[in-house]
N, C-alpha and C positions, 0 to 999 in steps of 0.2 A: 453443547458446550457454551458455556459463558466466557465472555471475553476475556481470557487473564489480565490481570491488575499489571499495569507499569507507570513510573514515570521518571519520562526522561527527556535530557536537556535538548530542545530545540537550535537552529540556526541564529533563532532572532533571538536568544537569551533567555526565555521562559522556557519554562517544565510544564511537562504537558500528561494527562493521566487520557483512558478510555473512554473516562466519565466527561472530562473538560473537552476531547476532541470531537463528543458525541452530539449529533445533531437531536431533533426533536422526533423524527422518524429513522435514525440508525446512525450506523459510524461503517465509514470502509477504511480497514488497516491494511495498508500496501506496504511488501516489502519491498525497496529498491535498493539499489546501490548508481552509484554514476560511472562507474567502469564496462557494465555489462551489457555486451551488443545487444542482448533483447531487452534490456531495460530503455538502453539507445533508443530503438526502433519504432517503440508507442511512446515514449515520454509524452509527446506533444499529447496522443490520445489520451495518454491518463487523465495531462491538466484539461484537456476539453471536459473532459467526462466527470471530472470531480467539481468543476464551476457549475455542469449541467444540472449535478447532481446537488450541489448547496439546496438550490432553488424547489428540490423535492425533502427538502428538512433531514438530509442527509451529511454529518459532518467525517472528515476524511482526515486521514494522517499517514506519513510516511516514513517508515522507520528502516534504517540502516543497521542492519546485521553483522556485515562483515568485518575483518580487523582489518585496519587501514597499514597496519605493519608492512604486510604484505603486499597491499593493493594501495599505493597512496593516493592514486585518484581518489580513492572515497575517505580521503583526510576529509575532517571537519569543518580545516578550510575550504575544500575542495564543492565540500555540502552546503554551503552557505556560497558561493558564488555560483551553482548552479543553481540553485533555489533562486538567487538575484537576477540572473540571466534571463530566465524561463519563468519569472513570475509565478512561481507556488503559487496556488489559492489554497493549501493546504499547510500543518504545521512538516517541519521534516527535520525527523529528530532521529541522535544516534545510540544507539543500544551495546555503549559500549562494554558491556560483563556479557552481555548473546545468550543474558538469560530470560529476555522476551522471545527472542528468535526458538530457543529451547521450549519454552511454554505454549508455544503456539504449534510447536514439531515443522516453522520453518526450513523446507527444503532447497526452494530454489529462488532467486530475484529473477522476474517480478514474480510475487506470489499473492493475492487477493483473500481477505479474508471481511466478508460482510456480515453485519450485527442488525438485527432489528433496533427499534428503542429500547429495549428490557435487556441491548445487548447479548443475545442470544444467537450465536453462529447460524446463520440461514444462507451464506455462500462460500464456499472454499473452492476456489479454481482460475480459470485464468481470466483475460481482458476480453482477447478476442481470439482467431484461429493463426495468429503473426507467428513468427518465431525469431528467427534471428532479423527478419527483414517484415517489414509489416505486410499485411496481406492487403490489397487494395480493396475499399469498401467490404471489409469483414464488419459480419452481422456483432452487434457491441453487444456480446455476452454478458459481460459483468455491470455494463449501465442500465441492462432490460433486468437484467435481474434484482438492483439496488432500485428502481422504480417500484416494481414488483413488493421490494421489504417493505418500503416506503407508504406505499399504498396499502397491503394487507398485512404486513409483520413476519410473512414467510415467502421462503426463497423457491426459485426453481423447482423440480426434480431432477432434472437433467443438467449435470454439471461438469465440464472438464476440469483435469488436472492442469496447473502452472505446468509452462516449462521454460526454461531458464535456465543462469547461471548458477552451481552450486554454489553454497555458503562457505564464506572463506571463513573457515572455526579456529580458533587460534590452536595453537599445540600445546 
């Protein structure tokens, strides 16, 4: 699969496409939200591992799913002072129609999905083996594997499923 096409509004005021968030050796699309105990649990891993991963020509984004209707933690505002808080090194932007979320068959926050450079899905699965509570030094699935694209253009064989909070869909 090739990356579906979006673009959409960031925290810091800029729109942000596949192509603009994409590094020289790949792009990881992360789905989060800020209300979601497993999203809670690794945050800090994510930001480690996506600073780690700049430095292997890997660029990262973080796109928000859910309707905030129901969930206002993950208001816009809410998205941009956790972004301030925590120091993104990434863009974290919100999908508010969830017609990326749709495009991608987004199931759960966190969800992981890695691109080569030619943007070509070579990861879909989770961080590490956490779940609602992190797992103390769990083996970093998703950073070995985004090396891995970085360096040869393909991913693992061996991939687990996300697991997480369902997406809050509108009605």
């Amino acid at each position: 699969m090739k990356a579906p096409h979006f673009d959409l509004l960031g925290v810091d005021g800029r729109r942000y496409t596949a192509v603009t968030a994409r590094g020289d050796n790949g792009l990881l699309v992360m789905f989060i939200c800020n209300h979601c105990p497993y999203v809670k649990a690794v945050l800090d891993r994510i930001i480690r591992d996506c600073r780690e991963l700049a430095s292997q020509g890997i660029g990262s984004i973080a796109i928000m799913p859910n309707d905030p209707a129901d969930y206002p933690e993950d208001s816009f505002d809410n998205m941009k002072r956790i972004a301030a808080e925590k120091r993104f090194p990434f863009p974290y932007v919100i999908d508010e129609t969830q017609d990326v979320a749709r495009a991608y068959g987004v199931v759960c926050t966190p969800e992981f999905y890695g691109f080569n450079g030619a943007l070509e899905l070579q990861y879909h699965g989770r961080l590490d083996a956490s779940r609602r509570e992190a797992v103390p030094n769990a083996r970093r699935e998703l950073y070995d594997a985004m090396v891995q694209i970085a360096a040869t253009g393909a991913g693992p064989k061996e991939q687990h499923p996300s697991v997480g909070c369902s997406i809050k869909w509108r009605s």
